[in-house]
Each structure stands twice: as C-alpha cells, then as structure tokens.
Z-matrix of the N, CA and C atoms (Angstrom, degrees):
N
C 1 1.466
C 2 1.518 1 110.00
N 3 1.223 2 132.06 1 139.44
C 4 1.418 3 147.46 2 -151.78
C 5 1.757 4 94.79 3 -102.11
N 6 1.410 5 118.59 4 152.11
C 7 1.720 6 101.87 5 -160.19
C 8 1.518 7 88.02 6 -76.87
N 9 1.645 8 98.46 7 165.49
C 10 1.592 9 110.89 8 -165.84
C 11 1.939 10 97.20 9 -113.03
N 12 1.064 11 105.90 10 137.04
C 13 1.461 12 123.57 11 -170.99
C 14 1.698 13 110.90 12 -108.68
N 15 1.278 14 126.20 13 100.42
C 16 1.596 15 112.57 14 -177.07
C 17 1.814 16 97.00 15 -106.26
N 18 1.346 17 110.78 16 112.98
C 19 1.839 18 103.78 17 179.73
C 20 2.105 19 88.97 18 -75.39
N 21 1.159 20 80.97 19 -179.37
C 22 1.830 21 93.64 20 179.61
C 23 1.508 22 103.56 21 -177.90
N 24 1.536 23 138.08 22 100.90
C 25 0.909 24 146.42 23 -154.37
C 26 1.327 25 106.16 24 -114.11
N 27 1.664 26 119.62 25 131.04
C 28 1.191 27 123.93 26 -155.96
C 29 1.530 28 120.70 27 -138.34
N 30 1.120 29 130.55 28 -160.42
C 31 1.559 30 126.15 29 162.24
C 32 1.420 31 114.33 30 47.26
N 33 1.624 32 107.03 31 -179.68
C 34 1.689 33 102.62 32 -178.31
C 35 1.892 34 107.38 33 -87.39
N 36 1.460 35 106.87 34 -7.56
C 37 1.250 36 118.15 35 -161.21
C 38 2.315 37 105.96 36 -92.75
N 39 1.682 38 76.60 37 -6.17
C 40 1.976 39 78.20 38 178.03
C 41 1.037 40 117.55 39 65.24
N 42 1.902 41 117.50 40 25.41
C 43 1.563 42 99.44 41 174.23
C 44 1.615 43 123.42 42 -92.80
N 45 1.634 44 106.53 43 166.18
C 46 1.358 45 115.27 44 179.93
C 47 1.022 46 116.54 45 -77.13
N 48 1.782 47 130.57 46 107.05
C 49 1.442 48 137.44 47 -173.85
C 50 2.007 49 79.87 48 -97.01
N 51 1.602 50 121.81 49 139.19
C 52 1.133 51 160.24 50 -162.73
C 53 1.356 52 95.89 51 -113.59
N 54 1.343 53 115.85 52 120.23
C 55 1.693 54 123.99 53 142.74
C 56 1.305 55 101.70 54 -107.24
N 57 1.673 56 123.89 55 142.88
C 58 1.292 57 112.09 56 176.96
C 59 1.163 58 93.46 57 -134.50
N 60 2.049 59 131.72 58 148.88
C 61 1.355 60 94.85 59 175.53
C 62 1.681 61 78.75 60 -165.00
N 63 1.163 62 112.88 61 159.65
C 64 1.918 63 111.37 62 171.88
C 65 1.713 64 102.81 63 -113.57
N 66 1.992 65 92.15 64 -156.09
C 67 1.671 66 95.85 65 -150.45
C 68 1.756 67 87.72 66 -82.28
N 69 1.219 68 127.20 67 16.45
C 70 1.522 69 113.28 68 163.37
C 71 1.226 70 137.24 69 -83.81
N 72 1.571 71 107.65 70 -37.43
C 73 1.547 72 143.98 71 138.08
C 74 1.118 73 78.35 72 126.61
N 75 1.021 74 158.42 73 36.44
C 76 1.874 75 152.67 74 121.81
C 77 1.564 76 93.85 75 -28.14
N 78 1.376 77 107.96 76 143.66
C 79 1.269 78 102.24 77 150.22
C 80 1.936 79 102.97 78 -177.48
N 81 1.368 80 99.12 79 -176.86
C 82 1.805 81 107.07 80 -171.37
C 83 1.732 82 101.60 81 -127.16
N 84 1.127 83 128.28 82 160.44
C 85 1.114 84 147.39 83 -171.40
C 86 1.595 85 99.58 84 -121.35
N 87 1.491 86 138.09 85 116.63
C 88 1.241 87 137.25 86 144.32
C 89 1.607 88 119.60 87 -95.92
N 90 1.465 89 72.77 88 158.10
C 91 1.840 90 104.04 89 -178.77
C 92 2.245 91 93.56 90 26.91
N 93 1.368 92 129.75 91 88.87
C 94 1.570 93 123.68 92 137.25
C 95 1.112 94 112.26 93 -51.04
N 96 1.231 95 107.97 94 122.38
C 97 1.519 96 114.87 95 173.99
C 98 1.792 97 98.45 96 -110.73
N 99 1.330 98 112.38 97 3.94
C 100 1.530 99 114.00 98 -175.37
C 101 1.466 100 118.71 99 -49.91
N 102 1.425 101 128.14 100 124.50
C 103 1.448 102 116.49 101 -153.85
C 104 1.569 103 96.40 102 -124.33
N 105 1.436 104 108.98 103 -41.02
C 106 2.033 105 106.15 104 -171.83
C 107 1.297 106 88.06 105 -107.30
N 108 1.736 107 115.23 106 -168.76
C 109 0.913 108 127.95 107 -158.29
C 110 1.595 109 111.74 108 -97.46
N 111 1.644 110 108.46 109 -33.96
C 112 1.265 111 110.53 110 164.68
C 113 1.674 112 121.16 111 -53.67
N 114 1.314 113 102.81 112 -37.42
C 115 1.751 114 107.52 113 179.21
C 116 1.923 115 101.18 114 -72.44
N 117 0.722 116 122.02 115 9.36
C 118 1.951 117 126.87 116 -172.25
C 119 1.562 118 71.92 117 -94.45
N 120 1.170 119 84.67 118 -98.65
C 121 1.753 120 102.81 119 -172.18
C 122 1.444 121 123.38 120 -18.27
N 123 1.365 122 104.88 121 -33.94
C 124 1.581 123 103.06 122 173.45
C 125 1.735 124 109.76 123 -77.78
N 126 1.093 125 97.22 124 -50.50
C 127 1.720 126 101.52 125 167.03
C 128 1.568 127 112.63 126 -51.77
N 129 1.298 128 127.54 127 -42.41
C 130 1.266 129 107.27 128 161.97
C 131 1.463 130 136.40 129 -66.85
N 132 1.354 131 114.48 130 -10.63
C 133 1.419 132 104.37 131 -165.30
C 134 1.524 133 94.45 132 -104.92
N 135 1.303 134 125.93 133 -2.57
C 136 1.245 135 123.63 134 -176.69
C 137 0.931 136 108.50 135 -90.40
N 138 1.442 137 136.67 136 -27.25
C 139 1.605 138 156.99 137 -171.84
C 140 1.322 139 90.67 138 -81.70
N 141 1.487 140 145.43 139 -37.13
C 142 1.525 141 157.10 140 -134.62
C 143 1.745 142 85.18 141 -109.30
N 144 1.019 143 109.67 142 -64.38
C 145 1.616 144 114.52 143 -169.82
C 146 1.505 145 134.53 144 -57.28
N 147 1.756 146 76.69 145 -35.67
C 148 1.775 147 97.91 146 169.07
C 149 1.426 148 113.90 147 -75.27
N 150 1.136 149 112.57 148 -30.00
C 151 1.636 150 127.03 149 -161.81
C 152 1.355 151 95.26 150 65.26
N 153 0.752 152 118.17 151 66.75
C 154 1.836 153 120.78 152 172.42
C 155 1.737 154 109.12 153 -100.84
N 156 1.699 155 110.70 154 107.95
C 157 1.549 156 112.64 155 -176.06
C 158 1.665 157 98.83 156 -87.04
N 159 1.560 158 132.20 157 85.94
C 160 1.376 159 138.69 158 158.14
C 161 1.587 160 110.87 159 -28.96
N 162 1.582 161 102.48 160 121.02
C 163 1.230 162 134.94 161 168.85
C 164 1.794 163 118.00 162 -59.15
N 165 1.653 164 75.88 163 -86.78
C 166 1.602 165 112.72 164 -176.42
C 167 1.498 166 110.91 165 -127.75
N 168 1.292 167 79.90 166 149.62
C 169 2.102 168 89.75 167 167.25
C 170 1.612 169 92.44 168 -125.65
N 171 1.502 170 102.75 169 137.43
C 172 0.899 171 129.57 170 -165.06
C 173 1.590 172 118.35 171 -139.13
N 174 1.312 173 103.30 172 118.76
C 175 2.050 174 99.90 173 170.65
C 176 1.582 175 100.85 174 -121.93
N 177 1.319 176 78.76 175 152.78
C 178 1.670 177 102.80 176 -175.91
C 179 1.255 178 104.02 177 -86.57
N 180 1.487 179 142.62 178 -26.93
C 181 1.544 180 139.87 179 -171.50
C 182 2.223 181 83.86 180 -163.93
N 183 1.672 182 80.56 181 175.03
C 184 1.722 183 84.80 182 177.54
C 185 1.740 184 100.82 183 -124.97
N 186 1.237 185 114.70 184 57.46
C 187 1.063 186 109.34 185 149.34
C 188 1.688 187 126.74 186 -72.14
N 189 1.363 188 102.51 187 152.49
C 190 1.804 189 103.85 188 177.07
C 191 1.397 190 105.88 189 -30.43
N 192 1.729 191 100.01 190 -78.38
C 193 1.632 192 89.72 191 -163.15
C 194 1.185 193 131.06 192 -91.65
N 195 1.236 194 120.79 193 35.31
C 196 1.605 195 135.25 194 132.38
C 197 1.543 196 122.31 195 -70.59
N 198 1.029 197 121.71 196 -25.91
C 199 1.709 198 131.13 197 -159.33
C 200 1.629 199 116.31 198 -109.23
N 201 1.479 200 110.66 199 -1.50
C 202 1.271 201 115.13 200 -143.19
C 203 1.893 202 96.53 201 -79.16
N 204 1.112 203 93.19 202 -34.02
C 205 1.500 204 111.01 203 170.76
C 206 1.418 205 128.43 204 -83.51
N 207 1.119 206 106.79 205 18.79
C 208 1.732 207 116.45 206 -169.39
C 209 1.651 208 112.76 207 -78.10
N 210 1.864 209 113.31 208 -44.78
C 211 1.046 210 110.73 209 -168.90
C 212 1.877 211 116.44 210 -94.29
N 213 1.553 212 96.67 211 -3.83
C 214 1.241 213 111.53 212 164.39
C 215 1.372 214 117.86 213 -77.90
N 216 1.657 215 127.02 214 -31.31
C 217 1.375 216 114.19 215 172.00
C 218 1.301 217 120.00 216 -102.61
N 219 1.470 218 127.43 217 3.76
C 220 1.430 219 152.09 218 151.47
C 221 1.428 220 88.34 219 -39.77
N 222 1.330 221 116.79 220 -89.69
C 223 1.592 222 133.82 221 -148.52
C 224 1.733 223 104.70 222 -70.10
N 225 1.531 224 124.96 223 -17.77
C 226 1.306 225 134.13 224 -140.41
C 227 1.659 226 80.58 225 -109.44
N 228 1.580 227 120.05 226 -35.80
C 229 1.227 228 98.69 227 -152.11
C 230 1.562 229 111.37 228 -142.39
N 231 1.701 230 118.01 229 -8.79
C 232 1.187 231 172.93 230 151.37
C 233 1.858 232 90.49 231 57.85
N 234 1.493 233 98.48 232 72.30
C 235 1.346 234 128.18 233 179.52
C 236 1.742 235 106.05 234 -90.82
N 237 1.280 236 97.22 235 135.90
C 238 1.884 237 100.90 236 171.00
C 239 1.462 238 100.22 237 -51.66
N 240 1.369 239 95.18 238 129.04
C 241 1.653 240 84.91 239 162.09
C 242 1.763 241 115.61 240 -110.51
N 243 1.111 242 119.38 241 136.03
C 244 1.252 243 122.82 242 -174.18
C 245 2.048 244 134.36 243 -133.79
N 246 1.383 245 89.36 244 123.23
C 247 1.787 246 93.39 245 -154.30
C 248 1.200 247 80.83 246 -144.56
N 249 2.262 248 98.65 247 169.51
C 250 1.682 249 102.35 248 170.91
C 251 1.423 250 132.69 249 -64.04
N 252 0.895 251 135.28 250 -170.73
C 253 1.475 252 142.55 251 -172.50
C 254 1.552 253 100.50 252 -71.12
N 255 1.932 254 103.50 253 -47.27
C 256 1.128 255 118.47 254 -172.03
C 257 1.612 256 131.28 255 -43.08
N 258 1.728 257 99.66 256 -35.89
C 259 1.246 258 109.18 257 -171.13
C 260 1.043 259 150.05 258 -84.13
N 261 1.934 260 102.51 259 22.52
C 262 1.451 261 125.30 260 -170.12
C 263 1.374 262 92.92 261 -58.75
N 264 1.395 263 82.85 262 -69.52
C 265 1.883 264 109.69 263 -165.30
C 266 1.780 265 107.25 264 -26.77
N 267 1.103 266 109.19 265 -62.70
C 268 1.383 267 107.72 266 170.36
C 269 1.285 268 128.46 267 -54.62
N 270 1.291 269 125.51 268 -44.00
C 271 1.279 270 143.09 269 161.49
C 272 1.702 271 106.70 270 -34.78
N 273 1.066 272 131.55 271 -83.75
C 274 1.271 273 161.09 272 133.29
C 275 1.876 274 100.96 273 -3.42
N 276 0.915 275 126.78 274 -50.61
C 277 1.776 276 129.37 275 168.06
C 278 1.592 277 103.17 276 -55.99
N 279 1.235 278 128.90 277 -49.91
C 280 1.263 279 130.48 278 -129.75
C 281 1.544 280 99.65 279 -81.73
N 282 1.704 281 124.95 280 -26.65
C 283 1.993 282 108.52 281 -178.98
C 284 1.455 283 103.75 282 -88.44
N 285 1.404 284 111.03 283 2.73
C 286 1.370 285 110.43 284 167.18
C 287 1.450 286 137.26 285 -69.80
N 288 1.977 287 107.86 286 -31.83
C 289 1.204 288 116.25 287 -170.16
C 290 1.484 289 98.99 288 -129.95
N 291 1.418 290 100.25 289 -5.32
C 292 1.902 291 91.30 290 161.65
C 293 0.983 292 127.33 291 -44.98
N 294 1.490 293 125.76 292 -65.81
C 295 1.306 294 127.28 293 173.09
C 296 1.501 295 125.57 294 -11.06
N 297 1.323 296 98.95 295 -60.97
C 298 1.851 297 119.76 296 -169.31
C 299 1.252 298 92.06 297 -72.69
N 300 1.667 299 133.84 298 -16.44
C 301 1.439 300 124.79 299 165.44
C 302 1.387 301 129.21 300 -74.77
N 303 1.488 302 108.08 301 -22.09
C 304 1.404 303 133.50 302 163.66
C 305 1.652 304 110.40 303 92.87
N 306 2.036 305 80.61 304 37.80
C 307 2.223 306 83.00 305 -172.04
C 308 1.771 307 83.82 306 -123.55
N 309 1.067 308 93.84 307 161.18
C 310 1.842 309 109.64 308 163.50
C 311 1.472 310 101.46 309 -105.00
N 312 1.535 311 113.72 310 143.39
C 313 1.242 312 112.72 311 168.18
C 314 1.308 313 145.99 312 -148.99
N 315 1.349 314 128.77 313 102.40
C 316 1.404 315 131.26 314 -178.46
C 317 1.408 316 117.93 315 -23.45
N 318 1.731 317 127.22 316 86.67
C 319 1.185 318 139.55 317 162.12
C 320 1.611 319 100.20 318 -11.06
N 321 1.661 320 126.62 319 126.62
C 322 1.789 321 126.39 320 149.27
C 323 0.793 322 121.52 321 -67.64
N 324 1.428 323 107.30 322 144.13
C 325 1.668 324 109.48 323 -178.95
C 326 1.757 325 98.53 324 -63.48
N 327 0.963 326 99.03 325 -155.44
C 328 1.867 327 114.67 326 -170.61
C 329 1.158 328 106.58 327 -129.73
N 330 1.461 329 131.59 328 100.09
C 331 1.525 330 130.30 329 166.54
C 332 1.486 331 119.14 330 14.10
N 333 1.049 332 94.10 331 153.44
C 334 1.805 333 98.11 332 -179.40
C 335 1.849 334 81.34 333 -128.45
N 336 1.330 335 143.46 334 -6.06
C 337 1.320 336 116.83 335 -174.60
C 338 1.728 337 88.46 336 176.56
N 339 1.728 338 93.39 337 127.92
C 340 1.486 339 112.49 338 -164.20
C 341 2.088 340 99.56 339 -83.43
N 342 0.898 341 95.54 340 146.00
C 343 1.906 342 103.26 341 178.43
C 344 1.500 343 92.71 342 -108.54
N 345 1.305 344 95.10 343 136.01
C 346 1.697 345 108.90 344 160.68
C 347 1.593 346 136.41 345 -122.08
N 348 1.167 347 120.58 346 163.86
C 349 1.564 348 102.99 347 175.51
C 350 2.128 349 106.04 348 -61.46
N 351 1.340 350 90.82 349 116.44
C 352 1.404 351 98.11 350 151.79
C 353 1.814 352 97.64 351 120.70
N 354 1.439 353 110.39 352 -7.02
C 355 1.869 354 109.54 353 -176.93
C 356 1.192 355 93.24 354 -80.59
N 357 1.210 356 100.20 355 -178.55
C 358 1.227 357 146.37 356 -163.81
C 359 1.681 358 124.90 357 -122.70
N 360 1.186 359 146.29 358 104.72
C 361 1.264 360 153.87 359 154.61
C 362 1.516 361 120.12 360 -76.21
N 363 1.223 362 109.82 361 96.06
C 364 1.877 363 118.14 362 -169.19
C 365 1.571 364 103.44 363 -108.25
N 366 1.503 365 112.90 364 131.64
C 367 1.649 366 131.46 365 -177.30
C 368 1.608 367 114.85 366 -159.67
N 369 1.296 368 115.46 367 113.57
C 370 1.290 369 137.72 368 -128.54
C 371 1.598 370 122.32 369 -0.99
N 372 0.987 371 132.92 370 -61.60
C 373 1.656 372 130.68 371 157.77
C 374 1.728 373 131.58 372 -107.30
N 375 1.486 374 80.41 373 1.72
C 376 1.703 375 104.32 374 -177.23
C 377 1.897 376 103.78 375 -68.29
N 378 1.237 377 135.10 376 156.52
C 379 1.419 378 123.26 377 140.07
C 380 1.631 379 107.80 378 -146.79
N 381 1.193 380 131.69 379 92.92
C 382 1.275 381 142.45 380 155.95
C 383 1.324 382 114.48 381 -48.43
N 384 1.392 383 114.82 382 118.39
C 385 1.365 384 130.59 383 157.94
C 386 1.543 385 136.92 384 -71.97
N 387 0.921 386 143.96 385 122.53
C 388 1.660 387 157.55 386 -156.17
C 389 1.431 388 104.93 387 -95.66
N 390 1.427 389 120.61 388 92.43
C 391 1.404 390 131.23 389 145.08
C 392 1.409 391 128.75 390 -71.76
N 393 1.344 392 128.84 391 134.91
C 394 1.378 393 117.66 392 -151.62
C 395 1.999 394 74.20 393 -118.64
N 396 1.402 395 96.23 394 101.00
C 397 1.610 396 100.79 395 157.58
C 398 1.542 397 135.23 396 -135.49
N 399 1.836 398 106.42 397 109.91
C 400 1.437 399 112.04 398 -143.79
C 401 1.671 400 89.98 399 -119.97
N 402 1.664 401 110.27 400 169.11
C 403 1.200 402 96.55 401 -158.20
C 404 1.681 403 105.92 402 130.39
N 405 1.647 404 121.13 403 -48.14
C 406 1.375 405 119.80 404 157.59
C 407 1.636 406 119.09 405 -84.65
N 408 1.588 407 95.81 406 -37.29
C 409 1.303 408 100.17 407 158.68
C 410 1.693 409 104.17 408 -148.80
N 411 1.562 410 126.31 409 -175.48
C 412 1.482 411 135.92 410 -150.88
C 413 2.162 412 89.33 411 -73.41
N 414 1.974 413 71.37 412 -47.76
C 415 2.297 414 84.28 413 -154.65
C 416 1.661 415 99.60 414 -66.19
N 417 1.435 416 127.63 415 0.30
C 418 1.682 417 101.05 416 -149.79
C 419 1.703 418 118.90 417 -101.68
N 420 1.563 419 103.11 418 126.36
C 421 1.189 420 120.22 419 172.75
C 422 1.606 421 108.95 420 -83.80
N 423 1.798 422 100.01 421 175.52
C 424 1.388 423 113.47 422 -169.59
C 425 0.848 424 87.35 423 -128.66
N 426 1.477 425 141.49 424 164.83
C 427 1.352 426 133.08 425 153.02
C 428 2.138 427 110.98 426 -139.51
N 429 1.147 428 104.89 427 118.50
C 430 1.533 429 114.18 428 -179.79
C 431 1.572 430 122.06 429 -116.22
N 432 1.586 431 106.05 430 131.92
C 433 1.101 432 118.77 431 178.23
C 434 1.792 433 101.25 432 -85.22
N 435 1.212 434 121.27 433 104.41
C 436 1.108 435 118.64 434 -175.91
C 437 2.135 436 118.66 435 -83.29
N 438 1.304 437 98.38 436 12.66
C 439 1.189 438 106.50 437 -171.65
C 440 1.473 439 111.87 438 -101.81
N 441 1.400 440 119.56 439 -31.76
C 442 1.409 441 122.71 440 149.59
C 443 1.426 442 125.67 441 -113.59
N 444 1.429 443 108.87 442 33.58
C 445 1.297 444 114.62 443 174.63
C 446 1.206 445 128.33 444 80.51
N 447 1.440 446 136.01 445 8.81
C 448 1.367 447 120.92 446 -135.88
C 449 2.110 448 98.91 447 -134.91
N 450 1.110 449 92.73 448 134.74
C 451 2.097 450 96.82 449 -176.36
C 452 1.305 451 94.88 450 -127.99
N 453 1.627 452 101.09 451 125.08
C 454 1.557 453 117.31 452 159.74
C 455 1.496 454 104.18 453 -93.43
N 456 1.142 455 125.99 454 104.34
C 457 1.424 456 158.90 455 -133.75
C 458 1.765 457 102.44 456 -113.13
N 459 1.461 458 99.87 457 -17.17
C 460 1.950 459 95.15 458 -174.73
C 461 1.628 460 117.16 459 65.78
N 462 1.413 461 94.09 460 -134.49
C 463 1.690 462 108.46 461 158.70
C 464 1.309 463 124.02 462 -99.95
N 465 1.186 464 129.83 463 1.80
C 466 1.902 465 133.61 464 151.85
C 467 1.128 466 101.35 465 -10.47
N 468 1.450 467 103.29 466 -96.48
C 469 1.364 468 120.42 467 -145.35
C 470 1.406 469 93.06 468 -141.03
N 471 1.876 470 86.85 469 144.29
C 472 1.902 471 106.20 470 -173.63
C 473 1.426 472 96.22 471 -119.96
N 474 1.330 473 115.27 472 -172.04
C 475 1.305 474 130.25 473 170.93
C 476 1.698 475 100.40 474 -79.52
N 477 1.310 476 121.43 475 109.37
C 478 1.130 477 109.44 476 165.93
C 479 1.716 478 111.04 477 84.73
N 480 1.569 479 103.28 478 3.57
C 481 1.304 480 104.40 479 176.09
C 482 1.012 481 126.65 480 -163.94
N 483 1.704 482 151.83 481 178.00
C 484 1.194 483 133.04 482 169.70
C 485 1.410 484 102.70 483 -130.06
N 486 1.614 485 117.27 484 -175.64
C 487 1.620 486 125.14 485 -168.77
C 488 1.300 487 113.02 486 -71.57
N 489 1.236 488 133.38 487 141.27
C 490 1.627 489 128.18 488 -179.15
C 491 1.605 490 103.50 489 -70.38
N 492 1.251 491 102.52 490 159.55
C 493 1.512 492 95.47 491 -167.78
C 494 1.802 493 98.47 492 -146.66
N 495 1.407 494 98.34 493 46.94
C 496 1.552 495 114.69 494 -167.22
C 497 1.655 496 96.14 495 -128.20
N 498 1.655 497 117.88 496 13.31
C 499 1.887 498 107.43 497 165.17
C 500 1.275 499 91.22 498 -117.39
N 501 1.719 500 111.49 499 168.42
C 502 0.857 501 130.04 500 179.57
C 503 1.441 502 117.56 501 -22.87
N 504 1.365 503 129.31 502 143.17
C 505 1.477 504 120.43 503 173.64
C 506 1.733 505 126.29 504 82.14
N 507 1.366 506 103.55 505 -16.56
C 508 1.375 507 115.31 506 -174.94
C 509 1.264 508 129.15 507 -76.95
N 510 1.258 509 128.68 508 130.05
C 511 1.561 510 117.48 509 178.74
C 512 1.312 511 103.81 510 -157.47
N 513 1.646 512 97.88 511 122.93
C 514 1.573 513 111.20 512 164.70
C 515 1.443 514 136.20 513 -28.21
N 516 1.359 515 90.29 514 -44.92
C 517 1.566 516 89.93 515 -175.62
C 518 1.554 517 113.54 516 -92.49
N 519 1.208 518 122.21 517 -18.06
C 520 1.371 519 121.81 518 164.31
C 521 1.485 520 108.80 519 -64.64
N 522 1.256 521 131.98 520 -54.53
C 523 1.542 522 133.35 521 178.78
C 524 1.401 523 112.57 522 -36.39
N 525 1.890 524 113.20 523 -45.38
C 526 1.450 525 98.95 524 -161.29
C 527 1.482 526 86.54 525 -83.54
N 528 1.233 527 144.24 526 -36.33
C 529 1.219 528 149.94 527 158.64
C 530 1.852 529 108.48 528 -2.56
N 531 1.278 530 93.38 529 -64.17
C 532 1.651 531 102.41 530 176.38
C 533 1.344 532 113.71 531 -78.00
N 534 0.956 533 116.11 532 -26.05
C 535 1.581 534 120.50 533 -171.66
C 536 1.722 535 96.36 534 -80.79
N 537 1.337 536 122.78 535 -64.81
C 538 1.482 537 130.11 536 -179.18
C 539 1.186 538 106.46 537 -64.57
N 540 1.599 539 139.67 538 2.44
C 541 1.377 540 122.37 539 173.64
C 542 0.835 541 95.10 540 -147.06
N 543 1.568 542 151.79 541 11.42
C 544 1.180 543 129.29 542 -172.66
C 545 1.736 544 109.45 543 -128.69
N 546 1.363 545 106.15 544 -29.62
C 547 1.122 546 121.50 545 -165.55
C 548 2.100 547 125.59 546 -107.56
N 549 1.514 548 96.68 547 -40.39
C 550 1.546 549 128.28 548 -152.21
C 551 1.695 550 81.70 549 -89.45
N 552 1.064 551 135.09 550 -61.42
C 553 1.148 552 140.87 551 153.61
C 554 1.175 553 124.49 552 4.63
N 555 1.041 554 102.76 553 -69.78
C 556 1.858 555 124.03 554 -178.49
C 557 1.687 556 117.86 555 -37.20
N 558 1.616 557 107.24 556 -35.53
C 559 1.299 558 131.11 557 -164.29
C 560 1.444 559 133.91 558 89.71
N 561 1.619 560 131.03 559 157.41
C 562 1.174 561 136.92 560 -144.06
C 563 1.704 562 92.59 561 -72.03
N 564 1.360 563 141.90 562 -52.47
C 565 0.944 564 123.98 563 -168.74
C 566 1.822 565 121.32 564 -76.23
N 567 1.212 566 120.26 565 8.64
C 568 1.590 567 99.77 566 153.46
C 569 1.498 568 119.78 567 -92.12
N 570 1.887 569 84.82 568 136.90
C 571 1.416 570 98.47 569 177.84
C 572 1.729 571 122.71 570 -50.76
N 573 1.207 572 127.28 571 -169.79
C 574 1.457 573 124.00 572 -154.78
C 575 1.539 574 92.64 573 -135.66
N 576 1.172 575 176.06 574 18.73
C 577 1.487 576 144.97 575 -130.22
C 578 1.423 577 95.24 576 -90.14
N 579 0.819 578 105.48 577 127.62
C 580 1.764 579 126.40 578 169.73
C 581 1.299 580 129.70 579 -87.08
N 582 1.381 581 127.16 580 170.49
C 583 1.285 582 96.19 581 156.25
C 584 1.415 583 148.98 582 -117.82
N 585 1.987 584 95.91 583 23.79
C 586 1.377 585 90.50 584 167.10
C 587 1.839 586 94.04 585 -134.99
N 588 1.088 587 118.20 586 170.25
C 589 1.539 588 115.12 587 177.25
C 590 1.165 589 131.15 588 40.47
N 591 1.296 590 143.69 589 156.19
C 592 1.778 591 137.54 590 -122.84
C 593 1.399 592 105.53 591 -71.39
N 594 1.730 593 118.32 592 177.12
C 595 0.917 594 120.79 593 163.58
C 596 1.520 595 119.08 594 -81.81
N 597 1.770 596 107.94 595 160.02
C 598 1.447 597 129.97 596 172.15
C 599 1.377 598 106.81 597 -120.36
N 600 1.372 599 109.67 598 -177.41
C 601 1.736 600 122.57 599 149.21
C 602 1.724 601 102.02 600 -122.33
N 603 1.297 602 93.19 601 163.64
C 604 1.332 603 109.93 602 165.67
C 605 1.716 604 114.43 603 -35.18
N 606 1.599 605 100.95 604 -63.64
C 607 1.382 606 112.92 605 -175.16
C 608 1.768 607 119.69 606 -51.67
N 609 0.831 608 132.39 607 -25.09
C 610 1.232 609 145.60 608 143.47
C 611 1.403 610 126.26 609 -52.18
N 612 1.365 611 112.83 610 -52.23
C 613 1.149 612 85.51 611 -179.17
C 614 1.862 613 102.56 612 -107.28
N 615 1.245 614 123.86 613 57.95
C 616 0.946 615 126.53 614 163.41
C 617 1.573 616 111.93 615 -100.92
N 618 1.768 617 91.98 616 -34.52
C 619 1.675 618 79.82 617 -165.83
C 620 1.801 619 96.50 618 -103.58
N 621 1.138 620 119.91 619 5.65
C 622 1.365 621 125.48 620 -170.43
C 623 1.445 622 119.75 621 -122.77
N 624 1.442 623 135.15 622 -28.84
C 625 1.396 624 148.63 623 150.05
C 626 1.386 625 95.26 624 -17.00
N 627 1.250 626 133.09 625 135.66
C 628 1.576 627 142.59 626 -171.22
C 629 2.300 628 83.24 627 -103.21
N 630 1.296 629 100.16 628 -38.78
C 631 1.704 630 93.88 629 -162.84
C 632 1.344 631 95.56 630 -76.07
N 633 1.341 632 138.81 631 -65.72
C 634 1.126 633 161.56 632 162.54
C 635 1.747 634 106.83 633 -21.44
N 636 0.631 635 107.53 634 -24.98
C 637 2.240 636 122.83 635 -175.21
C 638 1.414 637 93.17 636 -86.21
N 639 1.646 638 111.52 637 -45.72
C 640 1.682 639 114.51 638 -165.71
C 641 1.659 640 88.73 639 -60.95
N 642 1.334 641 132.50 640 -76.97
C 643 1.403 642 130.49 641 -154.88
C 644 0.923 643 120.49 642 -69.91
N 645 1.491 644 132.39 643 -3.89
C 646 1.175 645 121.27 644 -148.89
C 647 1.752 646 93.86 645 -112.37
C-alpha cells in the first residue's frame, strides 16, 4: 500500500492539517490547525476511521494556524512532538498577537525533539526526510517521503503560488533559496501537499508558477 494522505482543513485561515500513515497504520499528524471543538472531533473520527496508531506530531513552521491544534493533540494523544530548534520563538509569539486575530489560544507545548536539515522521521516502513526550508518563516522544515514521491511542503510552495514572506522572519530571497535548492530538485513528479489549498507536483509548478517563472 502506497503511504495514505488524509488532508482535513480547519480554522478561519483554511489550513491543511495532514494525517499521514502506511499499510502498518503507524502514522504522524502535521501542522493541526484544529481550532473549535467541532474541528477536534473531526480530527478524531478521521484518525478513528483510518485506524491510524499516531507516531509524531509534527509542524513544519509555528505559525498560528498551523499550531492551533498542538496542545489538543499533545494532551489527546501524548505524542513526541517534533519541529526545528527555530520554532520556539514563534511558538512563544503566537498568544500575543492572537487576539488582534480574533482567536483565543491554548499556549504549545515546546518540542520534545529538534528536526534538522538532513534527519529523518521513521513510522512503521515509512521514513520521511527533513528539509530545512526557511524564508516563509525562520523554523520551517519540509519533510518528503521520497519512496512514493510525495512533500508536505507547509507554506513553501502552493499550487500556483508560494509562502508570503511579508511576517516576521520572512525573506524573499531565502524562500526561492529553498524552493530552487531544496525542493525543485527532487523532480516534476513529486506531489506537492501544501498547506493551504489543493495539491500540485513540482512539475507543474515549474513550468506554470507565475513567481517561480520570474526567477528562474
């Protein structure tokens, strides 16, 4: 069985909360963006349906609405959680400027184990690799199963678009940086999952990316 991908879209911000899991039913949860209680519940019953036994919880950067669900599946499921070093700081920003977002928010716990460019994330026959691609924000990794092709990409790269690089920490030229060396590389047939709005592959948006056309 080829690894199994459940998207689950959440919050007011529409991001892609990730179930990932193979034919063992190991599997990891990225970036919860689960914010009310109905979105919990949906995350649980999908986790319930799959029979999916959670590894790791995992974020790719610590933006709000990636994280929103962090201390709910901390406590729900009391999974390692694992991100860069980088992403205290952000972590740690976020009950500050919620408010002005018009969310309340359950403080994240704090990593139990830092990811770097070049590790490894292993769940029953799965092993995802750790790209360190910053630029949308300071902390954010990629992580790719290079065995069926497939990159959970975060806020990198969208269909038709890439991560804004206008909040704290952001910079243009570091993004394409990750994108042109970290990612584009790989080749046209891995898929894209992002983390907000549908999936791509690489190959697409190589020759079709309107931002990606500018630099290249």
């Amino acid at each position: 069985m080829a690894l199994q991908v459940k998207t689950l879209t959440f919050n007011p911000y529409q991001e892609n909360t990730y179930l990932v899991w193979d034919e063992t039913g190991e599997g990891v949860i990225i970036d919860p963006g689960c914010y009310s209680q109905p979105e919990e519940n949906q995350l649980l019953a999908a986790i319930q349906s799959a029979n999916i036994s959670l590894k790791y919880l995992i974020n790719t950067h610590g933006h709000i609405d990636h994280m929103l669900g962090n201390a709910f599946v901390k406590a729900k499921f009391d999974l390692p959680f694992l991100a860069h070093q980088l992403i205290q700081g952000e972590l740690d920003a976020v009950p500050g400027y919620a408010p002005m977002m018009g969310l309340t928010v359950t403080p994240s716990p704090t990593p139990d184990q830092f990811l770097e460019a070049g590790d490894t994330v292993s769940f029953g026959n799965t092993t995802l690799e750790v790209r360190f691609t910053p630029g949308h924000s300071p902390s954010h990794v990629s992580l790719i199963d290079h065995s069926s092709q497939q990159i959970f990409s975060g806020d990198v790269l969208f269909q038709g678009s890439i991560g804004r690089t206008d909040l704290p920490g952001g910079d243009m030229d570091v993004l394409m940086h990750s994108i042109f060396n970290e990612l584009l590389p790989l080749g046209d047939a891995y898929k894209v999952w992002p983390g907000h709005g549908p999936a791509t592959t690489l190959g697409r948006e190589r020759v079709s990316n309107y931002y990606l056309l500018q630099r290249s």
